[in-house]
C-alpha beads as a LAMMPS data file, in Angstrom:
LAMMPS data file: protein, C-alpha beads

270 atoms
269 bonds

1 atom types
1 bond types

-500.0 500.0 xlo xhi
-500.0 500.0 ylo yhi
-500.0 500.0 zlo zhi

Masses

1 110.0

Atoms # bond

1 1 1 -453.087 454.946 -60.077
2 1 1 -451.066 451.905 -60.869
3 1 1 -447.582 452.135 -60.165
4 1 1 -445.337 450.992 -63.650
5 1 1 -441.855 450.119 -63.126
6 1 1 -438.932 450.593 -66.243
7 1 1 -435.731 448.428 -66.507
8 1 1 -434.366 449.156 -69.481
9 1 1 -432.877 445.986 -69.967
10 1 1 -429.759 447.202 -72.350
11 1 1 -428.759 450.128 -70.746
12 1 1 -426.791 453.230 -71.779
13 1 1 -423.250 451.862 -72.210
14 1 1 -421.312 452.967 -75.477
15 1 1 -421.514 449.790 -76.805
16 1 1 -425.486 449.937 -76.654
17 1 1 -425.357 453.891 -77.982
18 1 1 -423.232 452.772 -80.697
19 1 1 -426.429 451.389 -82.260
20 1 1 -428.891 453.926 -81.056
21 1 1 -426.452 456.473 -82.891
22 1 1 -426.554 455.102 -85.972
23 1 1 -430.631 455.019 -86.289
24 1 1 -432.122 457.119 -88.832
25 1 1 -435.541 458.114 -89.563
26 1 1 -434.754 456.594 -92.898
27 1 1 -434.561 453.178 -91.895
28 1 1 -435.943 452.801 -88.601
29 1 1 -439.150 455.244 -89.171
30 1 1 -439.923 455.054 -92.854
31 1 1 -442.691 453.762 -92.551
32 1 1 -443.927 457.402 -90.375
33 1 1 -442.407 459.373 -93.337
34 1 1 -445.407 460.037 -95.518
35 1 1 -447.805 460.962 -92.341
36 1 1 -445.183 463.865 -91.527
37 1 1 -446.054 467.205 -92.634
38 1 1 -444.163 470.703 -92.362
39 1 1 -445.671 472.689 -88.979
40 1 1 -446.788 469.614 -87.381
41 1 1 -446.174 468.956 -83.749
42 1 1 -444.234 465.891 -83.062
43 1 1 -443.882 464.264 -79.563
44 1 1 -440.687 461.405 -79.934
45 1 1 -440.866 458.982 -76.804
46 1 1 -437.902 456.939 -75.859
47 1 1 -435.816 459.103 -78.043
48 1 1 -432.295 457.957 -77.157
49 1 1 -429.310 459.721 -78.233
50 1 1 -431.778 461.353 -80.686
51 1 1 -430.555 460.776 -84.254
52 1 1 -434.423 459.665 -84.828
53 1 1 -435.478 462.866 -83.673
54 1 1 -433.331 465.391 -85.147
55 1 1 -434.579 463.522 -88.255
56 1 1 -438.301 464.531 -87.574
57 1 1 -437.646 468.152 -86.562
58 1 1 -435.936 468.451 -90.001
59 1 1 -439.300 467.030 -91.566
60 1 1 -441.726 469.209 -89.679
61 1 1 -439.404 471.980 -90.429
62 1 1 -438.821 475.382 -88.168
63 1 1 -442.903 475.888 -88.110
64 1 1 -443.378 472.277 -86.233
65 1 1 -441.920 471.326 -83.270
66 1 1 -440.455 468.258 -81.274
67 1 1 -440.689 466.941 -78.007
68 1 1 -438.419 464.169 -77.587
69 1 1 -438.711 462.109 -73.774
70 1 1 -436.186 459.839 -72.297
71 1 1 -436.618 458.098 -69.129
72 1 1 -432.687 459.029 -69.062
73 1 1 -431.293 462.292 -67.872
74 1 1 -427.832 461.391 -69.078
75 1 1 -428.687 459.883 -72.814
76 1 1 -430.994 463.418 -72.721
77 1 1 -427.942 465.725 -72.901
78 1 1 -426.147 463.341 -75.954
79 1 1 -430.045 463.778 -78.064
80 1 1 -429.498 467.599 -77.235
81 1 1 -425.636 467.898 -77.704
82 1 1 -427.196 466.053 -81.321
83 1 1 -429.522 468.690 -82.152
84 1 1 -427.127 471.633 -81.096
85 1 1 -424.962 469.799 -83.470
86 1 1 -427.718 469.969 -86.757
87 1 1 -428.755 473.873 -86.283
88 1 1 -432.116 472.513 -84.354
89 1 1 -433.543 474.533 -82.557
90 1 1 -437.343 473.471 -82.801
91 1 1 -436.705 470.615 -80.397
92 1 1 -436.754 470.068 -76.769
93 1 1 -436.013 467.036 -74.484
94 1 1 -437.774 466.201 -71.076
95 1 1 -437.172 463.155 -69.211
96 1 1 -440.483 461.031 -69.048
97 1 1 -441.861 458.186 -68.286
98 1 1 -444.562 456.916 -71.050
99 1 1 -447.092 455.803 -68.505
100 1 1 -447.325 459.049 -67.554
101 1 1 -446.572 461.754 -69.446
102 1 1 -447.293 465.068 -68.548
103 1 1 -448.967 466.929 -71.760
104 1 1 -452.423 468.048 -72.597
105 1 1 -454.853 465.882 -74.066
106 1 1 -454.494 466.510 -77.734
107 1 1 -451.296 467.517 -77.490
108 1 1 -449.399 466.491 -80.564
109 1 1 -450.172 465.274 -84.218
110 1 1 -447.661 462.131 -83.951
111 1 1 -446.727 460.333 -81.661
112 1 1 -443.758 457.932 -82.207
113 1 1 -441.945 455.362 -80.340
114 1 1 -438.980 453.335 -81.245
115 1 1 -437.958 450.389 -79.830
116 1 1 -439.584 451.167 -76.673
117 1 1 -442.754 448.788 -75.761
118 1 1 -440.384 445.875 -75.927
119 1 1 -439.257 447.615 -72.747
120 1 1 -442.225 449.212 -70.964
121 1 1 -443.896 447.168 -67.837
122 1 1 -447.089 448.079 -69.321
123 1 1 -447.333 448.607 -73.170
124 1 1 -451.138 448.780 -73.352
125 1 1 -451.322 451.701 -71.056
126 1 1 -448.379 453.423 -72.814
127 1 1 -450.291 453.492 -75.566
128 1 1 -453.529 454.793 -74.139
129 1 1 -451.154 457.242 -72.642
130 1 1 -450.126 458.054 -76.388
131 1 1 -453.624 458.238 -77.405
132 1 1 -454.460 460.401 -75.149
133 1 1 -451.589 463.392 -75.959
134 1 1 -452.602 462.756 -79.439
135 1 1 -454.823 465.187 -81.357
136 1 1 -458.031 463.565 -82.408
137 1 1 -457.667 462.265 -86.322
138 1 1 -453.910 462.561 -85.812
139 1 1 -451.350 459.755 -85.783
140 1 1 -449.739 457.299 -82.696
141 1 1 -446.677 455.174 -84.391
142 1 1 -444.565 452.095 -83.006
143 1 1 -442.213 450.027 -84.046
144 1 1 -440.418 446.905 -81.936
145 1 1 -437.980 444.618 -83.048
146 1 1 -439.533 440.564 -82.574
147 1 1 -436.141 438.840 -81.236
148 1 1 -437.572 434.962 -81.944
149 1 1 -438.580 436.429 -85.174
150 1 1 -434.885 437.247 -86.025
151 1 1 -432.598 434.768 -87.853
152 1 1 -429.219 434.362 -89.108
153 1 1 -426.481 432.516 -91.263
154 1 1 -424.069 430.687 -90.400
155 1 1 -425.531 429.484 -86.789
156 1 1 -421.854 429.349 -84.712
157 1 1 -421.925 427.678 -80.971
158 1 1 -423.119 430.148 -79.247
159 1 1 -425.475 432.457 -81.196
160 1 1 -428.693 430.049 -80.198
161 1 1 -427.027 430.929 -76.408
162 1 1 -427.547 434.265 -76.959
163 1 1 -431.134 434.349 -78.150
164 1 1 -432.208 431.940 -75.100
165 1 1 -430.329 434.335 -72.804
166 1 1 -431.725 437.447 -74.308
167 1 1 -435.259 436.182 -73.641
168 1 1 -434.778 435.266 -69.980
169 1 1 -432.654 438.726 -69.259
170 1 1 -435.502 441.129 -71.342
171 1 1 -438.506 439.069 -69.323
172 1 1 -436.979 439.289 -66.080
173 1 1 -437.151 443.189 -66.664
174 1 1 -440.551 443.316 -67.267
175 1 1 -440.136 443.602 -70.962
176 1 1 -441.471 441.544 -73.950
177 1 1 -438.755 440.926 -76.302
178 1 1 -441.336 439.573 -79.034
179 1 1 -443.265 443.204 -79.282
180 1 1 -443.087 443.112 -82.469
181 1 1 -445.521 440.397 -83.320
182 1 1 -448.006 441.587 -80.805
183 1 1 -448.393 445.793 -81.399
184 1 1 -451.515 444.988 -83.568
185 1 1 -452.728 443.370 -80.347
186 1 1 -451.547 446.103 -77.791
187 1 1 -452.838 448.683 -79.996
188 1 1 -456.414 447.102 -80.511
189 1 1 -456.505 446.653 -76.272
190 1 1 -455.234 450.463 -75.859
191 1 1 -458.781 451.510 -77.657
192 1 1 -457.502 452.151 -81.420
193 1 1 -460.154 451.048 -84.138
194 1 1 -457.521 452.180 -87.219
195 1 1 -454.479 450.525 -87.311
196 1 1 -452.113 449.920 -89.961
197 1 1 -449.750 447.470 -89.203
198 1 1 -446.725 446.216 -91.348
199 1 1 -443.320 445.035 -91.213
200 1 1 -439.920 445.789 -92.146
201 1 1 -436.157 444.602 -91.365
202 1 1 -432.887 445.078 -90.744
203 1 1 -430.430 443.151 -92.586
204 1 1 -426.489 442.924 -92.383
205 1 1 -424.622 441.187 -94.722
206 1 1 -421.847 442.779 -96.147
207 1 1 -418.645 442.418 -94.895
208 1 1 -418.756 446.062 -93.138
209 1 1 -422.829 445.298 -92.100
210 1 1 -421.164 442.249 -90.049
211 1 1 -418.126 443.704 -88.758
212 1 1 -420.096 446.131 -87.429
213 1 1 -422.912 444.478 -85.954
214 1 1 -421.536 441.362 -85.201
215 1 1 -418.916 443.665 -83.344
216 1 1 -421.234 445.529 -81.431
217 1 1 -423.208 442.512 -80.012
218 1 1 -420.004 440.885 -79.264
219 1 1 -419.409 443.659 -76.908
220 1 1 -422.998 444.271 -75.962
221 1 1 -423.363 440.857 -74.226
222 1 1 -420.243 441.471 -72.086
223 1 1 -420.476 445.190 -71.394
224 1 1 -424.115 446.653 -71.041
225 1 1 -426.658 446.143 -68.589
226 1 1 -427.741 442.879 -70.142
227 1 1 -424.582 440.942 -68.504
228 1 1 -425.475 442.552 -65.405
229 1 1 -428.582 441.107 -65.321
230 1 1 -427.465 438.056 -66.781
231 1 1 -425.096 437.753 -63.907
232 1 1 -426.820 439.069 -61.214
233 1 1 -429.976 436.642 -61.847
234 1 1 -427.601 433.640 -62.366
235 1 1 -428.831 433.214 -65.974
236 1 1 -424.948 432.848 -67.121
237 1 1 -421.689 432.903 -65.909
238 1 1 -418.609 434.845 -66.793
239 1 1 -417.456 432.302 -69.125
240 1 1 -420.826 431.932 -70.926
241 1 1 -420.873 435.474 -71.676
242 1 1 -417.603 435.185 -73.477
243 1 1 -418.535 432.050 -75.157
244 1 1 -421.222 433.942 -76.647
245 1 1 -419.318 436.953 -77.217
246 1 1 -416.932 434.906 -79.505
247 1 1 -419.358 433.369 -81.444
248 1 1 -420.868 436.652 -82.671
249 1 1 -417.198 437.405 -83.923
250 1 1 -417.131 434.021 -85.423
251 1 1 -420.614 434.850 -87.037
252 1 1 -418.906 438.443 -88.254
253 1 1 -416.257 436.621 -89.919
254 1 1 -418.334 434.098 -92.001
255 1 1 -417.688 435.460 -95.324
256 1 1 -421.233 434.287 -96.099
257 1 1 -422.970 435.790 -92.806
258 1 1 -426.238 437.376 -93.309
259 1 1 -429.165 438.409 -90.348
260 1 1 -432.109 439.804 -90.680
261 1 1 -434.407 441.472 -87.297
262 1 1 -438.063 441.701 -88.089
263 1 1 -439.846 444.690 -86.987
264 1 1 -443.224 444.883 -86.497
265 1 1 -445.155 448.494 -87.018
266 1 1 -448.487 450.314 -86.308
267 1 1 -449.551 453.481 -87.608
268 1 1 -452.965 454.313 -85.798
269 1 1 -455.291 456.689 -85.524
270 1 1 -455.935 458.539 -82.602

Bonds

1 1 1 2
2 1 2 3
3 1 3 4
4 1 4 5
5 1 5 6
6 1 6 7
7 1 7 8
8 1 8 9
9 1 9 10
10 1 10 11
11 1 11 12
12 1 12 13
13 1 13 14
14 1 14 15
15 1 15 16
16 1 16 17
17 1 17 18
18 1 18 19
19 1 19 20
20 1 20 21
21 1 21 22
22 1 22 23
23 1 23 24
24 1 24 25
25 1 25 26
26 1 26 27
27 1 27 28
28 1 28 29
29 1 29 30
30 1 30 31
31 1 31 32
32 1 32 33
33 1 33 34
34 1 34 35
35 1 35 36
36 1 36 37
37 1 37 38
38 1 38 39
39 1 39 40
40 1 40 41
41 1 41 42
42 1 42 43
43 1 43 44
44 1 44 45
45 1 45 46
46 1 46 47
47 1 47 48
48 1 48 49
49 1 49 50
50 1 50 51
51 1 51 52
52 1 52 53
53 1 53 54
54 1 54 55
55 1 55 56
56 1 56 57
57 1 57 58
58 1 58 59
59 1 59 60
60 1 60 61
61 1 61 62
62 1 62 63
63 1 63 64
64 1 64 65
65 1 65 66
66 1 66 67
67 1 67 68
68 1 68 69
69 1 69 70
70 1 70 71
71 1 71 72
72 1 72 73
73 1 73 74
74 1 74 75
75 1 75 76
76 1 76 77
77 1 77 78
78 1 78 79
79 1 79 80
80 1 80 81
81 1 81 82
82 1 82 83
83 1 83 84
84 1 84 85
85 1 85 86
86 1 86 87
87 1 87 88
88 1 88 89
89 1 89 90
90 1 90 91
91 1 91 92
92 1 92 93
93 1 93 94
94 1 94 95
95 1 95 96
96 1 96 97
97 1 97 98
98 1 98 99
99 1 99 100
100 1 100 101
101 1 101 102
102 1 102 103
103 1 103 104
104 1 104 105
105 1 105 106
106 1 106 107
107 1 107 108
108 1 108 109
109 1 109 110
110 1 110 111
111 1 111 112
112 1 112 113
113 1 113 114
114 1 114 115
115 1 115 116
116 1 116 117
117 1 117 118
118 1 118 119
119 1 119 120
120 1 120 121
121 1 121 122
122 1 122 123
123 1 123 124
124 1 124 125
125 1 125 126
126 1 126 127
127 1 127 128
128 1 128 129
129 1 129 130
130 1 130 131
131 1 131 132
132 1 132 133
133 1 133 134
134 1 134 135
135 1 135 136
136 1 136 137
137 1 137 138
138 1 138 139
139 1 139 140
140 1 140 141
141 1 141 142
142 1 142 143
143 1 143 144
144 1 144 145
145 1 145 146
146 1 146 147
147 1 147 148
148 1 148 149
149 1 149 150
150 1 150 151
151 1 151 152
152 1 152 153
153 1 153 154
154 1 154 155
155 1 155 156
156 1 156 157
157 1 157 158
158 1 158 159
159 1 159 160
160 1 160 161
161 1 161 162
162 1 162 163
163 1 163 164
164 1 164 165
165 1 165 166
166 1 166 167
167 1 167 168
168 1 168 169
169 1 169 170
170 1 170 171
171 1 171 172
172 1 172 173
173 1 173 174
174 1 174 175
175 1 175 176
176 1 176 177
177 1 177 178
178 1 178 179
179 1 179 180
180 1 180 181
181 1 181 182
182 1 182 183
183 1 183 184
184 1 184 185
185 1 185 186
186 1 186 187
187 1 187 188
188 1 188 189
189 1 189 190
190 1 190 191
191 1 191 192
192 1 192 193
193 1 193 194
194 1 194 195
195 1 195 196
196 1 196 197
197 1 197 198
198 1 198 199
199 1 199 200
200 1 200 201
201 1 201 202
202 1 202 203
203 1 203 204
204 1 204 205
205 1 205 206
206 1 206 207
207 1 207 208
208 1 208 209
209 1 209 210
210 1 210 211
211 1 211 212
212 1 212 213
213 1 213 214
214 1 214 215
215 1 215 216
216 1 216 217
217 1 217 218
218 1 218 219
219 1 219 220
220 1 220 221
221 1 221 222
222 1 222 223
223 1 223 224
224 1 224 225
225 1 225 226
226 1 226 227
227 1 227 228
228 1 228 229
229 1 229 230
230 1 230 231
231 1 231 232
232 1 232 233
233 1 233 234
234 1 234 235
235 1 235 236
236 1 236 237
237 1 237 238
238 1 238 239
239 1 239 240
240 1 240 241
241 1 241 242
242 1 242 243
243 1 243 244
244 1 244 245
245 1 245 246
246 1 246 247
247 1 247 248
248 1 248 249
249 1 249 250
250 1 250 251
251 1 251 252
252 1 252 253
253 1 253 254
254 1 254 255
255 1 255 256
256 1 256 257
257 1 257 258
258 1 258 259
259 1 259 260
260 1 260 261
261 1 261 262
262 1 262 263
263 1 263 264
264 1 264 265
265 1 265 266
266 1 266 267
267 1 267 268
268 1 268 269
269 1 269 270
């Protein structure tokens, strides 16, 4: 069996689990929404702190249940402290890895992944992996960000710094930081015949929207495990880091900021 390695290239520092905490099923998984049904059995990969997931147990209600998987031990116990939190208690959390996971063949009715084949060292198999725990007729979802796909307003010194940067660091991990654009591809090579793929976005441009993303990037770049790569690889210095760091707070306090990420989604049918 091939051996797949994982490098989550951000990491699980707070100023990476700010983000992840915020996530709602809402907007990062509306476009799952009307395939969920009450009973169903639900199997969340990449799961995070698990503010996703405590979403979808709430949907399939106490006659579904939830497997959520986390190549993370640590991030695990914050997705379950979440649950605990909500009254859940038709969820459970495993760590995994998606290359391999451990359930039956048929396992599940959905099958969702967040923001995770951007990361994986092999997204095709993931998904055949997917596939396979899926129940036949029943539904594998994804959605990825597409970073050259994202754009913003006003462009400060810096922010172009960041995107080059970003590339080099998420490749260097294994990862493909433009997923978005290609899970119509990856799906298609993984065996599906029915897709449905679509789009949707993120946008921040309020005054709060900025502050608050424009904040947490600022500290992302200098405190996650994308500045230790950065570092470590010699793909920036010290002082590049908090050149770019600054001009995501300069970006934050543009009164007319605005920036939009592109997601890319597939619903398909296992």
């Amino acid at each position: 069996m091939t051996e797949h390695q994982n490098t989550y290239t951000h990491g699980h520092q707070e100023s990476v689990l700010r983000s992840h905490r915020s996530r709602t099923a809402a907007d990062s998984a509306a476009y799952l929404l009307p395939s969920l049904r009450p009973g169903q059995a639900v199997l969340d990969v990449g799961c995070g702190p698990g503010t996703i997931t405590a979403d979808l147990a709430e949907l399939v209600g106490p006659g579904g249940r939830v497997v959520a998987v986390d190549s993370s031990a640590e991030v695990l116990e914050q997705a379950a402290a979440t649950a605990a939190a909500r009254g859940l208690d038709n969820v459970v959390f495993e760590v995994a890895d998606v290359h391999r996971l451990r359930f039956e063949d048929g396992e599940f009715d959905v099958v969702h992944a967040h923001q995770v084949l951007q990361h994986v060292a092999d997204p095709v198999a993931a998904l055949r992996e997917m596939r396979r725990v899926t129940v036949p007729g029943g539904t594998v979802a994804a959605r990825d960000a597409d970073y050259a796909a994202m754009t913003w307003y006003p462009r400060p010194a810096g922010m172009d710094d960041w995107a080059a940067l970003y590339q080099r660091v998420s490749r260097a991990n294994g990862g493909e930081p433009d997923a978005g654009r290609r899970l119509l591809s990856w799906a298609r090579a993984a065996g599906f015949t029915e897709i449905e793929a679509g789009s949707s976005t993120w946008t921040y441009a309020t005054p709060e929207q900025r502050a608050w993303w424009g904040g947490m990037w600022a500290d992302r770049i200098l405190k996650s495990a994308i500045a230790g790569t950065a570092l470590a690889e010699g793909f920036a210095e010290q002082a590049d880091l908090e050149r770019i760091s600054a001009a995501w707070r300069s970006w934050a306090a543009a009164e007319d900021g605005w920036f939009a990420v592109l997601h890319g989604e597939v619903l398909a049918r296992a």
